[in-house]
N, C-alpha and C positions, 0 to 999 in steps of 0.2 A: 401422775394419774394418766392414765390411757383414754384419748376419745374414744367413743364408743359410736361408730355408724350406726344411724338408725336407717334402719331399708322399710323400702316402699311397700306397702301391703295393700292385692289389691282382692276388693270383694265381688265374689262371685258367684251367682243363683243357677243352680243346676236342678236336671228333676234325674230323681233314681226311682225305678220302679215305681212312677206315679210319685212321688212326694218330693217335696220343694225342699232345696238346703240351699243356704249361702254359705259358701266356702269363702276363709278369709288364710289366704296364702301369699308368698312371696313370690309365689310363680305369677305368670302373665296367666289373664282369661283363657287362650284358648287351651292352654296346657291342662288348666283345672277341668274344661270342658272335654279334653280328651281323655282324661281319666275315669270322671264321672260317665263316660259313654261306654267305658271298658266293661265298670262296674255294672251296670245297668244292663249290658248284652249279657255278659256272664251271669246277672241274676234271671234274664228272662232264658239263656240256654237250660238251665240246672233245673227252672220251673217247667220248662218244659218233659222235662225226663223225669217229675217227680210233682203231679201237680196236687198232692196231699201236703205239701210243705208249708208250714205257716210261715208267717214271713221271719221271726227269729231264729227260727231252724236255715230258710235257705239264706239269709245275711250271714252265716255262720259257715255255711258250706260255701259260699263263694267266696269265701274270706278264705277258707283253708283252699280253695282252687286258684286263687292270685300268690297266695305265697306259695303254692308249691311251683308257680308257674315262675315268680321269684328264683325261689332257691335253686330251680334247675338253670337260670341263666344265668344266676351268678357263678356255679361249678361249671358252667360254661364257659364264662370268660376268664375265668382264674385259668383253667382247661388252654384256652387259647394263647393266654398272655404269658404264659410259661411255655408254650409250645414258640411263640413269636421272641423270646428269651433265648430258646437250645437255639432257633437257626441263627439269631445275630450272632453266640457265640461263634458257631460252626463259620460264620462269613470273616469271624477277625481271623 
């Protein structure tokens, strides 16, 4: 039987858009807190440009505005890291 690490979780109270959550993660506090601030400016940019939004509507579109923000870095780096692939070949 395999030991099994138990990792550190730690808890942490953010506000998004006016409301309180505790986040309980593996990451460190400030990491939670820069995410939570991501989220929260992206919901106050989107509210700004659409202030008929209730708030399950703009939760929703800033959810689709982080994963598309997502998905474009990730075809970014795959982009790169196959790009950083041809030149090592090209140096042997």
């Amino acid at each position: 039987m395999s030991e099994e690490r138990e990792t550190e979780r730690t808890r942490t109270t953010v506000s998004i858009y006016g409301q309180q959550y505790t986040i309980v993660s593996e990451e460190g506090a400030a990491h939670v807190k820069e995410v939570a601030q991501h989220v929260d400016q992206k919901m106050k940019e989107i509210r700004k440009r659409n202030t008929l939004l209730d708030t399950t509507r703009l939760a929703v579109l800033t959810a689709l505005n982080v994963a598309d923000d997502y998905v474009k870095m990730t075809k970014r780096l795959e982009q790169l890291e196959a790009k950083l692939k041809e030149e090592d070949k090209k140096d042997v």
